[in-house]
C-alpha positions as CSV (number, residue, x, y, z in Angstrom):
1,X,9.3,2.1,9.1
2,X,5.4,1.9,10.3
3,X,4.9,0.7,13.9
4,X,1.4,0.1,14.7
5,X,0.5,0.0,18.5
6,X,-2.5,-1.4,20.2
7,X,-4.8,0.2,17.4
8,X,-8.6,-0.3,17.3
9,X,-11.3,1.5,15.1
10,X,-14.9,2.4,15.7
11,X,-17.8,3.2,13.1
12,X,-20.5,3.6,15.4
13,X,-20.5,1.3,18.1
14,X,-18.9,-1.6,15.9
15,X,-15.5,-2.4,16.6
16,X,-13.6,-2.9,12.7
17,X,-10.1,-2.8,14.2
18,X,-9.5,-4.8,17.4
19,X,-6.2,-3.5,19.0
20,X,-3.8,-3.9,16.0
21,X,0.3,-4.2,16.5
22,X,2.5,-4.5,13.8
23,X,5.8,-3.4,12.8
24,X,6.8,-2.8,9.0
25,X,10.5,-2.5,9.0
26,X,12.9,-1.0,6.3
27,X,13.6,-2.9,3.4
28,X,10.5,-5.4,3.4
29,X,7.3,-6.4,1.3
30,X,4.9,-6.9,3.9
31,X,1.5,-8.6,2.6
32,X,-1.7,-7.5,4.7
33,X,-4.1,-10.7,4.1
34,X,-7.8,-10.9,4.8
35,X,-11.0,-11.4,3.4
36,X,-13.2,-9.0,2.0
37,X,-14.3,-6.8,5.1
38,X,-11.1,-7.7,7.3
39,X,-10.3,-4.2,8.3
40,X,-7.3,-4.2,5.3
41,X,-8.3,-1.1,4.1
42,X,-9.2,0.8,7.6
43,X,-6.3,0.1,8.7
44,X,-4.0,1.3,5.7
45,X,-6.3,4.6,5.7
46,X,-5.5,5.3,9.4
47,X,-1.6,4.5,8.9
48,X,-1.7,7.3,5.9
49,X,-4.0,9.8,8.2
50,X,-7.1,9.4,5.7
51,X,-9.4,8.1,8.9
52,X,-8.9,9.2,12.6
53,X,-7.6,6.3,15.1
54,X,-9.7,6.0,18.1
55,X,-7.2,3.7,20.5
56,X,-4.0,3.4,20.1
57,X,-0.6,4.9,18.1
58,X,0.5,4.4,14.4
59,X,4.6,6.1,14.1
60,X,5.4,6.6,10.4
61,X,9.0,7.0,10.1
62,X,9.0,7.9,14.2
63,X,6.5,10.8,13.6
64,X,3.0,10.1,15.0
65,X,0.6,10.5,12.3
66,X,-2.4,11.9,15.2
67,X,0.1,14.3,17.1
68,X,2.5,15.3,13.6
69,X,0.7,14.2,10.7
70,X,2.4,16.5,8.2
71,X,6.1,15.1,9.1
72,X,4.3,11.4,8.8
73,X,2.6,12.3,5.3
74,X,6.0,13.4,3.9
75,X,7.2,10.0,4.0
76,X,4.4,7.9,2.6
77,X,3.1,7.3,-1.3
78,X,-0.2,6.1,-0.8
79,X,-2.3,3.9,-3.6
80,X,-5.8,4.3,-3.3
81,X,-7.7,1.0,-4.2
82,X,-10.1,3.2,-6.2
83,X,-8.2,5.0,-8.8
84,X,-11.3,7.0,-10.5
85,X,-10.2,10.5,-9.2
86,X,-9.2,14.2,-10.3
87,X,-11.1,12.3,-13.4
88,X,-11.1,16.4,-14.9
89,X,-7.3,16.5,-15.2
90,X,-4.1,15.2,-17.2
91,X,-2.2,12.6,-16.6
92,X,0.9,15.2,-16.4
93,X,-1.4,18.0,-14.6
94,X,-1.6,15.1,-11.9
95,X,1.6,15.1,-11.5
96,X,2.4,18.1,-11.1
97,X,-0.1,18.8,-9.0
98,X,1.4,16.0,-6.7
99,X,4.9,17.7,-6.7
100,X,3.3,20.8,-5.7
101,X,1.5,19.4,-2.4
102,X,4.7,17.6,-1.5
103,X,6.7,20.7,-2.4
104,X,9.3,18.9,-3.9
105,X,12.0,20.0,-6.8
106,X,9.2,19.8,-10.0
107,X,12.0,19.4,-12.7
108,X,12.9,16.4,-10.1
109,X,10.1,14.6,-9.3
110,X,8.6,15.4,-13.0
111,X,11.9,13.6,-14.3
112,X,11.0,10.5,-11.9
113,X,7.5,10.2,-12.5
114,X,8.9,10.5,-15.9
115,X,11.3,7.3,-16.0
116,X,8.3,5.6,-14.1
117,X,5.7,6.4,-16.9
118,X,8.3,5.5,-19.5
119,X,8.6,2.0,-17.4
120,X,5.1,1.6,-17.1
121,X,3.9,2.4,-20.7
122,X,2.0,5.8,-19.8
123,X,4.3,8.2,-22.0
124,X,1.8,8.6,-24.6
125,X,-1.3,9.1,-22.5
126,X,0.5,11.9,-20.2
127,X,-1.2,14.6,-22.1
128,X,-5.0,12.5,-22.0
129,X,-7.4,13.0,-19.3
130,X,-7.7,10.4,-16.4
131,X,-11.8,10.1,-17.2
132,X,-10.4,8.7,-21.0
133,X,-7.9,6.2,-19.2
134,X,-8.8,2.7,-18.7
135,X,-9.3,1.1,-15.0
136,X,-5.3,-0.1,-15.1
137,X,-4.5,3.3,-16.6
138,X,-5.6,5.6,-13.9
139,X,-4.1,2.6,-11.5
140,X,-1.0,3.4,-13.1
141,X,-0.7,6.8,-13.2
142,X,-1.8,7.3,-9.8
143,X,1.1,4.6,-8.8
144,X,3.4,6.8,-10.7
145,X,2.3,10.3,-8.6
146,X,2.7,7.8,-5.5
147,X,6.6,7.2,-5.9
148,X,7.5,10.6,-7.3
149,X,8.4,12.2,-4.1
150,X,10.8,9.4,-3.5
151,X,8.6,8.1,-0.4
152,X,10.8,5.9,1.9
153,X,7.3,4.1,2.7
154,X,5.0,3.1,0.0
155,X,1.6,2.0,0.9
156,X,-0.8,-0.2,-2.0
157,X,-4.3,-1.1,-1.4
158,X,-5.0,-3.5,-4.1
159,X,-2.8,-2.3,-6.4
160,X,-2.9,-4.9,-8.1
161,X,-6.7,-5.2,-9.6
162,X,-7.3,-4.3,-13.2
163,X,-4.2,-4.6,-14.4
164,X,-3.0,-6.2,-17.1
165,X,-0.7,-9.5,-16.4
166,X,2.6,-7.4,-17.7
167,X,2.0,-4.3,-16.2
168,X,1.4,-6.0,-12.9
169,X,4.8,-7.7,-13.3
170,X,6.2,-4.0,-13.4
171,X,4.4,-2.8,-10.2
172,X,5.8,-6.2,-8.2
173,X,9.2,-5.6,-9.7
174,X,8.5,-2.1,-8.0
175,X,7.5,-3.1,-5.1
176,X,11.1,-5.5,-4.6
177,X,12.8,-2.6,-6.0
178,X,12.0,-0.2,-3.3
179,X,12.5,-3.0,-0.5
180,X,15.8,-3.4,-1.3
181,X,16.2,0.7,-1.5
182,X,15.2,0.2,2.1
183,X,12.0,1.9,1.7
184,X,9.0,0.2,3.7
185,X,6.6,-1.8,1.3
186,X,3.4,-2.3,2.8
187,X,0.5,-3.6,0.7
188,X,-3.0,-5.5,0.9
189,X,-4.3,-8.2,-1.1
190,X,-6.5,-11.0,-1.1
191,X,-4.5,-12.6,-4.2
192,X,-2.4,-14.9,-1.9
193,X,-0.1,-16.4,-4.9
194,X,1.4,-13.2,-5.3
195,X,1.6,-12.2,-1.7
196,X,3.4,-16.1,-1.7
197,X,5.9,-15.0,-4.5
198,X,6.8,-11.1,-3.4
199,X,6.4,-11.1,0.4
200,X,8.8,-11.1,3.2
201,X,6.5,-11.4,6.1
202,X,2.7,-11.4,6.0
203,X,0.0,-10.1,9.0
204,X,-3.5,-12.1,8.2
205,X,-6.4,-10.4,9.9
206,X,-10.0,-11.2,10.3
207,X,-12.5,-9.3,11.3
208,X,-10.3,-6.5,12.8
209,X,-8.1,-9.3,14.9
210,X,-4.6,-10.3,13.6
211,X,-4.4,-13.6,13.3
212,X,-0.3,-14.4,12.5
213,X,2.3,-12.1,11.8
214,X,5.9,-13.2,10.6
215,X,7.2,-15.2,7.5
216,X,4.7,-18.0,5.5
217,X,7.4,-20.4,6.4
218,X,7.2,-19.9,10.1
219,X,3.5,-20.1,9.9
220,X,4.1,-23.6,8.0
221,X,6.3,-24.5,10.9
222,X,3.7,-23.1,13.5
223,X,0.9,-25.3,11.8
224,X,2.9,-28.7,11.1
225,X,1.4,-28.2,7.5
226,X,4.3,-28.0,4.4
227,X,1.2,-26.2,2.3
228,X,1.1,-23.5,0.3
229,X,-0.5,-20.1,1.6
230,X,-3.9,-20.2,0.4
231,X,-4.8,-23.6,2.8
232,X,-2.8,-22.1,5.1
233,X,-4.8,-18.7,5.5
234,X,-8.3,-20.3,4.7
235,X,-7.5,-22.7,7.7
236,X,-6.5,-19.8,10.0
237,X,-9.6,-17.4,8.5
238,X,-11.9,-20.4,8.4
């Protein structure tokens, strides 16, 4: 669970993040929507500890990631929206490289990441390294180290750009998959017919300021408008 409480974020004197709440609960695909710019990524850096929060509290799993940010880190699997790094290792030196920062059972997590690879078509590239994958190939394999510590919340930035149509399938079949393991989903996109098609609830923000939070029907219901998510968010981001 990721609660997110009165959150803002500074780079110089300009405000990005304009006193954020949200709760991500257990056992939900929640969509982050926005334009290019909205503060998406910012704010999926400061839940995971990558940027400093300057107002505000973010509790990952009840730990506060300022005040106990190794106890937070433990529970999150974080995807990057730029997969071109560690470009100088393997595929399965990655990984167990992973395992050892998270400290976890190798023969374990090796065996997941494993099962995930096998899933995800990356057995046969394990032994390559990342700077000869392709753009969905280092996705993948960083998606893979992501999940192999059995996170109970996993975080996506993008996850889904430059990847092929069936291998992007497998990563929303993931995504429903841990949400019903009760792990916490959270992911951004701006490719609203797939937040439409895997998302629980949604949070649309603009420009630092959230604009809705809850399900796309209830935000039908609160616009009188029976239309489909795209008019919906260009109306509200408009």
């Amino acid at each position: 669970m990721i609660e997110i409480k009165k959150v803002s974020k500074f780079f110089s004197k300009n405000k990005v993040i304009n006193d954020l709440s949200l709760t991500i609960n257990n056992g939900e695909v929640f969509g982050l929507l926005g334009p290019n710019g909205a503060g998406k990524s910012t704010t999926l850096k400061m839940i995971a500890g990558i940027l400093k929060i300057d107002e505000g509290n973010i509790l990952v799993d009840n730990n506060d990631i300022s005040s106990r940010p190794t106890e937070a880190k433990e529970t999150i699997g974080f995807v990057f929206d730029n997969p071109d790094m560690f470009l100088g290792m393997k595929g399965l030196e990655l990984l167990k490289f992973i395992s050892s920062i998270y400290k976890t059972d190798q023969s374990e997590s090796i065996k997941e990441a494993m099962n995930l690879a096998n899933r995800l078509k990356m057995t046969d590239v394990l032994n390559n390294y990342i700077n000869e994958y392709s753009h969905g190939m280092r996705q993948k394999i960083f998606i893979i180290a992501s999940l192999m510590h059995n996170p109970t919340n996993w975080i996506l930035d993008e996850p889904l750009v430059g990847l092929d149509p069936q291998s992007a399938f497998l990563i929303k079949n993931l995504m429903r998959e841990k949400a019903k393991d009760n792990k916490c989903v959270l992911y951004s996109t701006h490719v609203l017919d797939v937040a439409e098609k895997i998302c629980d609830r949604v949070g649309i923000i603009s420009k630092g300021n959230l604009l809705y939070s809850g399900t796309i029907n209830d935000l039908r219901n609160l616009e009188n408008k029976d239309a489909d998510l795209e008019s919906l968010f260009l109306e509200l981001t408009k």
